[in-house]
MARVOPA-607404 format. One record per atom (N, C-alpha, C): atom name; residue number from 1; x negated, z, y negated. Coordinates in Angstrom, 2 decimals, decimal comma. Each point is the difference from the previous one (the first is absolute). Example, Ala and Ser with C-alpha at 12.3 -4.5 7.8 and 13.67 -1.06 7.14 Angstrom:
<sites>
N/1/-13,19/7,80/5,69 .
CA/1/0,89/0,00/-1,19 .
C/1/-0,90/0,00/-1,20 .
N/2/0,35/-0,72/-1,05 .
CA/2/-0,82/0,06/-1,19 .
C/2/0,77/0,73/-1,09 .
</sites>
This chain:
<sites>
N/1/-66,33/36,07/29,83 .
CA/1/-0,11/-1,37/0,48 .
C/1/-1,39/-0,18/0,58 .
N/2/-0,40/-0,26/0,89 .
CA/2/-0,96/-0,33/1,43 .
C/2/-0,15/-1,64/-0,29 .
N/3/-1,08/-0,26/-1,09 .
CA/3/-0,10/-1,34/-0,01 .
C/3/-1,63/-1,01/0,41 .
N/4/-0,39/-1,13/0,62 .
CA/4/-0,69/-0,66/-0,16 .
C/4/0,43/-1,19/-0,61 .
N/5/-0,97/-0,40/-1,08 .
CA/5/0,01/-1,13/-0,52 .
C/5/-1,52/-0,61/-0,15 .
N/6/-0,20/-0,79/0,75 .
CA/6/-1,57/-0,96/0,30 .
C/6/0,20/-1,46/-0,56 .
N/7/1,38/-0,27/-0,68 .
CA/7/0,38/-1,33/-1,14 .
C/7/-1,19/-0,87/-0,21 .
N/8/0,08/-1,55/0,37 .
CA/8/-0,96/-0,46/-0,82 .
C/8/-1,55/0,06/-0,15 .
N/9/-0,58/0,62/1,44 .
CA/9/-1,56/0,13/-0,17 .
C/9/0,13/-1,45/0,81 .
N/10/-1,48/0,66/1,22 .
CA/10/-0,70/-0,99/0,77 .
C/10/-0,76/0,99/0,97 .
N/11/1,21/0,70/0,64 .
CA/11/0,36/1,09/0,95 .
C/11/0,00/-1,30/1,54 .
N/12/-0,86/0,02/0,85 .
CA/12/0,08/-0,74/1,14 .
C/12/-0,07/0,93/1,44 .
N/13/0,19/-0,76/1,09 .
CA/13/0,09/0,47/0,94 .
C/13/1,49/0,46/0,29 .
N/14/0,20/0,41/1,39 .
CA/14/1,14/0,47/-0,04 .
C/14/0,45/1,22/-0,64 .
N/15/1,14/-0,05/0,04 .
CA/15/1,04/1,41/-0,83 .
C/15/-0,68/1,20/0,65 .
N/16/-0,32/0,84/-0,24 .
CA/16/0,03/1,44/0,64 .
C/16/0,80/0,73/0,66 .
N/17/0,30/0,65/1,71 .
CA/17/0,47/0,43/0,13 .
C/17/0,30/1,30/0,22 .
N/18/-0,72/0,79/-1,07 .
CA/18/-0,08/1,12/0,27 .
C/18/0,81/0,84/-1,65 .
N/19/0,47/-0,06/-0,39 .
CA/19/1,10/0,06/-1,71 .
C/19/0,51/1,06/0,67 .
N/20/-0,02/0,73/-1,17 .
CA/20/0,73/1,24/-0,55 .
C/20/1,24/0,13/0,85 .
N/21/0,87/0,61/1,01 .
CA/21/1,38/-0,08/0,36 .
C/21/1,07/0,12/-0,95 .
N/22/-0,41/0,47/-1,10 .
CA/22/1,18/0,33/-1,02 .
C/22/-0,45/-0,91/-1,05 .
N/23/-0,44/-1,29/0,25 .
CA/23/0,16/-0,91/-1,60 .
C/23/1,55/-0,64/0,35 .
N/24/-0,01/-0,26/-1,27 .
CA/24/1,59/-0,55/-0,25 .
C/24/-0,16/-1,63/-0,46 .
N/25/-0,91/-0,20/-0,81 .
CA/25/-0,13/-1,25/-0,58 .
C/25/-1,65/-0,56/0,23 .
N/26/0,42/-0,94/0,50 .
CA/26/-1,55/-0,77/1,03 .
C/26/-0,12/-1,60/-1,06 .
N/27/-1,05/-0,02/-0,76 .
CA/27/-0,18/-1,39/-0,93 .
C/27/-1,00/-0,45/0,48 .
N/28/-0,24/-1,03/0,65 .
CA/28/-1,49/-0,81/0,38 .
C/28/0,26/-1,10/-0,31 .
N/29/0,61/-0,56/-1,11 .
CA/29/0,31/-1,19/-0,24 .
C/29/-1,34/-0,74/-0,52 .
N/30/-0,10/-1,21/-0,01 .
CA/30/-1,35/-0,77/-0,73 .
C/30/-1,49/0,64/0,39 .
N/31/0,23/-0,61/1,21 .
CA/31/-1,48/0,77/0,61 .
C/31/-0,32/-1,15/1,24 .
N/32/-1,16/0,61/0,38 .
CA/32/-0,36/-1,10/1,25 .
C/32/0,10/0,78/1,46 .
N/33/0,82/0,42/0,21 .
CA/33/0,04/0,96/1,18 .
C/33/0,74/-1,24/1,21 .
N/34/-0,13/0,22/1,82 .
CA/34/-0,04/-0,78/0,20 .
C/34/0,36/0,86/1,39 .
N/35/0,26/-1,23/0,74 .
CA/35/0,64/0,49/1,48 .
C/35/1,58/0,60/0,31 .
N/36/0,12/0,58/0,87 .
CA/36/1,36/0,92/-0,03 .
C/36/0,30/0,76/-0,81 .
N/37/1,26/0,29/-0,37 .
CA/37/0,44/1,21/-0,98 .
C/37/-0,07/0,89/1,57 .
N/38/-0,58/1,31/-0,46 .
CA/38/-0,07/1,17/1,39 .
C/38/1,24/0,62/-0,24 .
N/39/0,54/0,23/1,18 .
CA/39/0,77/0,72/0,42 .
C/39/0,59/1,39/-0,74 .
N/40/-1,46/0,47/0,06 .
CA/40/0,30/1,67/-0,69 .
C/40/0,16/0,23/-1,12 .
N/41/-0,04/-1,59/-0,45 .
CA/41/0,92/-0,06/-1,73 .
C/41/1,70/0,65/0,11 .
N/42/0,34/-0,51/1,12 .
CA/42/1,26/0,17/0,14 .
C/42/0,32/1,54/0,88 .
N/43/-0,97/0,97/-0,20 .
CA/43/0,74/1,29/0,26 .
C/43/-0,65/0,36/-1,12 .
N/44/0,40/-0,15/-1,33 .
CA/44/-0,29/0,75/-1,32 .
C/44/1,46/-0,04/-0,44 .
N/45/0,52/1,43/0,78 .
CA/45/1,47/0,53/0,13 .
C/45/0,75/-0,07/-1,51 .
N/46/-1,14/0,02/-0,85 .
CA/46/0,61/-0,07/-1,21 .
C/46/0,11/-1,05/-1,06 .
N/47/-0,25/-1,16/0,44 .
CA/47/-0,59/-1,07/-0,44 .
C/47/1,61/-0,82/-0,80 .
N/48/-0,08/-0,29/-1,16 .
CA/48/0,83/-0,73/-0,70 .
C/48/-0,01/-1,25/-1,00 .
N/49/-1,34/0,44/0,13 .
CA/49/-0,67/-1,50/-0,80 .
C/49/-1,20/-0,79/0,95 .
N/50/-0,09/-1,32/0,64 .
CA/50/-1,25/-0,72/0,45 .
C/50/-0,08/-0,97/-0,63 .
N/51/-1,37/-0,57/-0,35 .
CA/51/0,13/-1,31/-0,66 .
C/51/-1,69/-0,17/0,53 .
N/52/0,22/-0,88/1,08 .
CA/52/-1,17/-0,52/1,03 .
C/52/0,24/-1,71/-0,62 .
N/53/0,17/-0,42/-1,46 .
CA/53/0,09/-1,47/-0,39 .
C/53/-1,72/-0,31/-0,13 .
N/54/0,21/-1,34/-0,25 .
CA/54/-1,46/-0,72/-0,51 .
C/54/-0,95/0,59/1,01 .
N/55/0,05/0,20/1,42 .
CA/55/-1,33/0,13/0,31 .
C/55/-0,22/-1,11/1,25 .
N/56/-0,89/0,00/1,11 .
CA/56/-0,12/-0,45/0,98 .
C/56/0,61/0,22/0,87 .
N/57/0,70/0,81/0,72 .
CA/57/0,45/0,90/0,81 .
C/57/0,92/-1,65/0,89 .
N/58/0,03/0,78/1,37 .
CA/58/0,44/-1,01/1,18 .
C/58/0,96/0,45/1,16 .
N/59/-0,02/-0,45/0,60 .
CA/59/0,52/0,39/1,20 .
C/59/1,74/0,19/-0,21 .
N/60/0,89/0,86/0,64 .
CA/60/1,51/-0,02/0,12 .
C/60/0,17/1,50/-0,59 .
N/61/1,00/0,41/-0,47 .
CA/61/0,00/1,29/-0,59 .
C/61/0,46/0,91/1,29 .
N/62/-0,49/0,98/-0,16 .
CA/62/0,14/0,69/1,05 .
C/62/1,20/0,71/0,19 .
N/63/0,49/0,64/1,24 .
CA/63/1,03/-0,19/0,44 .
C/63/0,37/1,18/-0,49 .
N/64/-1,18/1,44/0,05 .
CA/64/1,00/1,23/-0,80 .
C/64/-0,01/0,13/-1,23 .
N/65/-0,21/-0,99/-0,73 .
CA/65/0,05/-0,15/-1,23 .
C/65/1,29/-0,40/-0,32 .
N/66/0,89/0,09/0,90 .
CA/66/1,78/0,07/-0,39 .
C/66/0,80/1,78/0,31 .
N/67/-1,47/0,95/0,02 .
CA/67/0,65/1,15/-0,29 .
C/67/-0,43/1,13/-1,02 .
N/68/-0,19/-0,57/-0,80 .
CA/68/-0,72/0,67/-1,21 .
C/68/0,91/0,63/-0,68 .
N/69/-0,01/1,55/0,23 .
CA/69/1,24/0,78/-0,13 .
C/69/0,85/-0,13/-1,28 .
N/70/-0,85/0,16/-1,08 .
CA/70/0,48/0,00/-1,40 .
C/70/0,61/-1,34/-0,47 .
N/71/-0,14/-1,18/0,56 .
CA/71/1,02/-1,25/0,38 .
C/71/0,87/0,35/0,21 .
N/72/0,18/0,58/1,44 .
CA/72/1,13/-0,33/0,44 .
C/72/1,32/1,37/-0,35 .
N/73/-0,78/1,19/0,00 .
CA/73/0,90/0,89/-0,43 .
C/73/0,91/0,04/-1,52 .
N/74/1,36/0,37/0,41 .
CA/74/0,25/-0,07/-1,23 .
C/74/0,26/0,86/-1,07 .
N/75/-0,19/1,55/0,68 .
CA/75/-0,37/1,15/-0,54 .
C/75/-1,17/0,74/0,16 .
N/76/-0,70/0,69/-0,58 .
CA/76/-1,12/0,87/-0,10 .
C/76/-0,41/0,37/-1,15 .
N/77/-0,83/1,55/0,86 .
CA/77/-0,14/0,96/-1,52 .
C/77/-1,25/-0,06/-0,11 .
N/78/-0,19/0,01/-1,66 .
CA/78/-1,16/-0,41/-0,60 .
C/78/-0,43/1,33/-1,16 .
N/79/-1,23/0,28/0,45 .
CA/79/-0,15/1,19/-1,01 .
C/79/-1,64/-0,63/-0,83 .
N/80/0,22/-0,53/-1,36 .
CA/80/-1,15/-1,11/0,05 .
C/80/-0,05/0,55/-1,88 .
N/81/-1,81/0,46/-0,70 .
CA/81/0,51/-0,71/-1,39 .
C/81/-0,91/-1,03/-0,30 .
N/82/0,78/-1,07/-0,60 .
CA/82/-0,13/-1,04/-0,06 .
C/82/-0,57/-0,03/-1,45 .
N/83/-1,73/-0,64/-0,62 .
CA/83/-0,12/-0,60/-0,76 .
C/83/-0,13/-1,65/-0,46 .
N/84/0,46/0,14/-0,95 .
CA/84/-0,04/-1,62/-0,81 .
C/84/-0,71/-1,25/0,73 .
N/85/0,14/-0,71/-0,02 .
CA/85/-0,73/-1,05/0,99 .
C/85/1,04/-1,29/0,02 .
N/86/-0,66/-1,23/-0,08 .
CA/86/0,45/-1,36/-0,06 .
C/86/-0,47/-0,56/1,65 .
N/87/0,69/-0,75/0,58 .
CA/87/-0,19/-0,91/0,89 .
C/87/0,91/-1,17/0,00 .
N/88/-0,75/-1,22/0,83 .
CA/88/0,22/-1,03/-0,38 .
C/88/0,77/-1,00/1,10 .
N/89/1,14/-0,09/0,23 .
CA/89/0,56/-0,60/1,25 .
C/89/0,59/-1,44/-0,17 .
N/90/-0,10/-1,22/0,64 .
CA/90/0,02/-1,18/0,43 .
C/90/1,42/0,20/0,27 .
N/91/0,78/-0,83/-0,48 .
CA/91/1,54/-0,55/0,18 .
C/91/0,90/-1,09/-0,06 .
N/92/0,47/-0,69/-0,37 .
CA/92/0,68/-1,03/0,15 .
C/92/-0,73/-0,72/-1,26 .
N/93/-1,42/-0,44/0,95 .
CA/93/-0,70/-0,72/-0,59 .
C/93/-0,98/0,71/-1,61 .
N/94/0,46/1,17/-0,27 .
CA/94/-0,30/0,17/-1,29 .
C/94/-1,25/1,56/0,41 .
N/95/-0,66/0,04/-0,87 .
CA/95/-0,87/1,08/-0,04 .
C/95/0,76/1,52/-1,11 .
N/96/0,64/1,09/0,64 .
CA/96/0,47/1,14/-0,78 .
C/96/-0,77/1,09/0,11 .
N/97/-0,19/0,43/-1,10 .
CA/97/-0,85/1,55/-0,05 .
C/97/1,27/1,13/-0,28 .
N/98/-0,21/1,44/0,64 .
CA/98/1,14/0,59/-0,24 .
C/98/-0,52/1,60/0,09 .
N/99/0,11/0,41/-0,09 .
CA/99/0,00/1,36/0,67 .
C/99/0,03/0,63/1,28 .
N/100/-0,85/0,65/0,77 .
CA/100/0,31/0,19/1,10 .
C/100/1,48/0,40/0,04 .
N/101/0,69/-0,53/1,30 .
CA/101/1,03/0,53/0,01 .
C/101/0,05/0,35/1,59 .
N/102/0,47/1,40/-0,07 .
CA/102/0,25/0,96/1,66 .
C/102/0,86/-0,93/0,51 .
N/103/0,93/-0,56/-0,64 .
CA/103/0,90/-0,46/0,85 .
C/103/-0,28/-1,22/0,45 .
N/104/-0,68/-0,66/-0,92 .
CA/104/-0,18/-1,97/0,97 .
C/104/-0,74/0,16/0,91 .
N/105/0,46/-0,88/0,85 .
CA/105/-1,06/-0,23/1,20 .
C/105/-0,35/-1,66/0,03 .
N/106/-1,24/-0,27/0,08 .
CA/106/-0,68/-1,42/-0,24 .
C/106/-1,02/-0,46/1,08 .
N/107/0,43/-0,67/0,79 .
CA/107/-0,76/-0,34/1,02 .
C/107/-0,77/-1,75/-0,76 .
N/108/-1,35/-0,05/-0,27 .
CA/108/-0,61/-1,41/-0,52 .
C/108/-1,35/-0,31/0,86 .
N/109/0,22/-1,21/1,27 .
CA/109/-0,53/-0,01/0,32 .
C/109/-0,94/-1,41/0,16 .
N/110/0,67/-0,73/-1,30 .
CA/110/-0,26/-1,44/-0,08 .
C/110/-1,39/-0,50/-0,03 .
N/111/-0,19/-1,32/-0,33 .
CA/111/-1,38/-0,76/-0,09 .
C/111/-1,10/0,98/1,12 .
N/112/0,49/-0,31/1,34 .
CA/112/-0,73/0,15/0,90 .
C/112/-0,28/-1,15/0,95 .
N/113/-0,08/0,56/1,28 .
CA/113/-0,03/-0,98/1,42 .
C/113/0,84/0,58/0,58 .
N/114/1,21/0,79/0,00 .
CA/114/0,58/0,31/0,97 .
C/114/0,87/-0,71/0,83 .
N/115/0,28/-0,22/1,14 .
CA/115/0,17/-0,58/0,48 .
C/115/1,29/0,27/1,63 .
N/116/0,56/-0,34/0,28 .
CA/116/1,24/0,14/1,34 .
C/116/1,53/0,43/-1,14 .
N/117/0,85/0,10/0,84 .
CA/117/1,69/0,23/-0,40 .
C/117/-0,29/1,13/-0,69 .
N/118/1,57/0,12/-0,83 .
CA/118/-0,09/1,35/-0,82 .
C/118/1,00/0,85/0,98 .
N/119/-0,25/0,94/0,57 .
CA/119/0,22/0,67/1,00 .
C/119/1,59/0,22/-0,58 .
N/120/1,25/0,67/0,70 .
CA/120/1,54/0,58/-0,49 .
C/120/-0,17/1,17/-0,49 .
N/121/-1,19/0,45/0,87 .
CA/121/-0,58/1,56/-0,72 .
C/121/-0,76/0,31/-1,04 .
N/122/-0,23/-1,18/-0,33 .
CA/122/0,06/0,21/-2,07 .
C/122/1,09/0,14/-0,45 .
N/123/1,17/-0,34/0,04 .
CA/123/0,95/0,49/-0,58 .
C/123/0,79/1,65/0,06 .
N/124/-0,77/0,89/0,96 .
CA/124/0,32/1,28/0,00 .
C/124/-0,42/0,48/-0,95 .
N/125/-0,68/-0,42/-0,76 .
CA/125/-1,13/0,30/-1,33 .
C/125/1,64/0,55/-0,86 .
N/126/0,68/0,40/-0,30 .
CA/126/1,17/-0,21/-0,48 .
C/126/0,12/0,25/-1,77 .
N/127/-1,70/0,71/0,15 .
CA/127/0,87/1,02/-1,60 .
C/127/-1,47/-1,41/-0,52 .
N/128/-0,55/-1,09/0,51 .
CA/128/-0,76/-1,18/-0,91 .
C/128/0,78/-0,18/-0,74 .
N/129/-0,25/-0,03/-1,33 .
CA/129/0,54/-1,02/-1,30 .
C/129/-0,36/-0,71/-0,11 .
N/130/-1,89/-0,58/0,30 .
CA/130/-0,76/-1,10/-0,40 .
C/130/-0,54/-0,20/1,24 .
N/131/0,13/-1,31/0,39 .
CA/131/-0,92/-0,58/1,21 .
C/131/-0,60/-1,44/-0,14 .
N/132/-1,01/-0,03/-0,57 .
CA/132/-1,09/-1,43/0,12 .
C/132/-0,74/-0,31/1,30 .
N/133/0,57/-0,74/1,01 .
CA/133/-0,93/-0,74/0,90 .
C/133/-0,44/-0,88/-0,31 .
N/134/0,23/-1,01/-1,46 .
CA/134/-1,00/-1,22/-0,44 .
C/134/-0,94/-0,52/0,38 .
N/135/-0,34/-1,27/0,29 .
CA/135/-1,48/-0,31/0,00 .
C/135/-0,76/0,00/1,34 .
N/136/0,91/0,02/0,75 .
CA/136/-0,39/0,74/1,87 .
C/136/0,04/-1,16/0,57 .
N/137/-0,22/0,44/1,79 .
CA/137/0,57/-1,16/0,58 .
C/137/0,66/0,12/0,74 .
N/138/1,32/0,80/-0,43 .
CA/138/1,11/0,79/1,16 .
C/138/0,79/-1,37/0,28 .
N/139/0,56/0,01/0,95 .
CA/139/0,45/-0,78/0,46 .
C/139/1,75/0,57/0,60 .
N/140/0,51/-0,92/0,62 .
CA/140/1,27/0,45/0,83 .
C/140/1,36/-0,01/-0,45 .
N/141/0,22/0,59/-0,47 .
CA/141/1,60/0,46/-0,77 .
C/141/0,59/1,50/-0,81 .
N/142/0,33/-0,10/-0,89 .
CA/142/0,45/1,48/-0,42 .
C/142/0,52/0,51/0,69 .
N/143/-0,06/0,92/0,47 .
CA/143/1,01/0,91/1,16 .
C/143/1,41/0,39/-0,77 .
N/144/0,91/-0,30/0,64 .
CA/144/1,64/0,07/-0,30 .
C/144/-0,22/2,03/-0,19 .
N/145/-1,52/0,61/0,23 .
CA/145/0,59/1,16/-0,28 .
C/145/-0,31/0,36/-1,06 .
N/146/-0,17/-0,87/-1,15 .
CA/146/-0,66/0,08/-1,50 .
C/146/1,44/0,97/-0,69 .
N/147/0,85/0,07/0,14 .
CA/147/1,20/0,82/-0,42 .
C/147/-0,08/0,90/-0,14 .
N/148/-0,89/0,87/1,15 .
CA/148/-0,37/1,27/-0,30 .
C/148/-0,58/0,71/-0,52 .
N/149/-0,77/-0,88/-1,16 .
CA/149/-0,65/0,50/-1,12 .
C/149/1,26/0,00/-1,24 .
N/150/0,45/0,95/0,20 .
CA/150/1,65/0,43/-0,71 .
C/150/-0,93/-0,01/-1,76 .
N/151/-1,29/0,44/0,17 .
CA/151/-0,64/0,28/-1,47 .
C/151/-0,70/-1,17/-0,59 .
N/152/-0,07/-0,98/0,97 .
CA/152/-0,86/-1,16/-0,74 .
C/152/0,45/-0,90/-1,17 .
N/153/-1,03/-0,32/-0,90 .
CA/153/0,36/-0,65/-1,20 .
C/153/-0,69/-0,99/-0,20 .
N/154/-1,35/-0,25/0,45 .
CA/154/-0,85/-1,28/0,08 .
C/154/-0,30/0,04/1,22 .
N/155/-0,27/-1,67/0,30 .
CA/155/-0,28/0,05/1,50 .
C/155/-0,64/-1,48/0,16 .
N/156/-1,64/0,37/-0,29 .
CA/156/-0,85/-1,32/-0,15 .
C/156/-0,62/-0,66/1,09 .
N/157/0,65/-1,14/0,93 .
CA/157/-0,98/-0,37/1,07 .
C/157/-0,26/-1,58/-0,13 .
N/158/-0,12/-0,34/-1,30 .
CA/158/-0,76/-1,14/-0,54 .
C/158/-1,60/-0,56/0,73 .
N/159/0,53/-1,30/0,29 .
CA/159/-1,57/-0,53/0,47 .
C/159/-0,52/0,64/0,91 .
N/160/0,93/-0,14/1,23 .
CA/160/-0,01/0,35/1,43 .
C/160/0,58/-0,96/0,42 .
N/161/0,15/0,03/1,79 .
CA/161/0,23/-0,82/0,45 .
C/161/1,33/0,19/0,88 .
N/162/0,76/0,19/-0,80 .
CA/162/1,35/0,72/0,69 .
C/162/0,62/-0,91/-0,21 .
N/163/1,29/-0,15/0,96 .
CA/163/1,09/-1,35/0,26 .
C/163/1,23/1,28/0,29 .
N/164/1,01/-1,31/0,57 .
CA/164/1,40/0,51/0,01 .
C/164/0,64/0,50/-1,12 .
N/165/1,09/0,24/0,16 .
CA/165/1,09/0,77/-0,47 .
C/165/-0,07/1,52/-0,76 .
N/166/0,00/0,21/-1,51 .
CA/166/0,13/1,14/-0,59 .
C/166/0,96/0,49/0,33 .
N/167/-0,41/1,11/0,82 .
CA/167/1,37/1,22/-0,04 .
C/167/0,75/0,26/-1,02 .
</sites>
């Protein structure tokens, strides 16, 4: 397991874009980091855990950040040994600690500034179980292509500014 966890300091400035290609699980939660989430977050081919919550961060999520392979695929081989380790993921409202698990995928990108529509191409994300947009200022409508997250089980876009019709 290929992990950063920076949890909880007083870590500022923007995110770094220069990370390991093979981390899997990205934690910058509770920090003061600020500006765009970069891009080259989203070619970390192996990436299954993000949790970019509690910080400053702005702008619209970026656009290839709806091809983050290990999302969307729904097979792949994994030759990994895995020690013991707790992490902590945001869900239908409640705070769970669990075990890493290979298989969830958790996109948490709440208590920011982000800001424009939630693109249809978030929903290619297919193998998400957990998705927190909370706390933003997305706007627009759920895209009728939310279906295609065949794996989703929470799906937080609380305290935004979204209208219309739930798919």
């Amino acid at each position: 397991m290929i992990l950063i966890d920076l949890e909880k300091n007083k870590f500022f400035g923007t995110i770094p874009n220069n990370m390991p290609k093979n981390l899997e699980v990205v934690i910058l939660r509770f920090n003061k980091f600020e500006g765009s989430i970069p891009p080259q977050l989203f070619l970390l081919s192996s990436l299954i855990h993000l949790d970019l919550s509690y910080n400053k961060l702005s702008g619209s999520i970026p656009q290839i950040a709806y091809n983050t392979t290990k999302m969307i695929a729904d097979h792949y081989f994994r030759f990994l040994f895995v020690e013991h380790g707790n992490i902590d993921y945001y869900t239908k409202g409640q705070v769970y600690e669990s075990k890493i698990d290979l298989n969830r995928r958790t996109i948490d990108r709440s208590t920011n500034k982000i800001y424009g529509e939630i693109s249809s191409e978030l929903f290619r994300l297919i193998k998400v179980q957990t998705l927190n947009l909370s706390y933003n200022q997305l706007t627009g409508t759920i895209p009728k292509t939310i279906g295609g997250m065949k794996n989703l089980e929470s799906l937080d876009v609380s305290n935004n500014k979204l209208f219309g019709e739930i798919p």
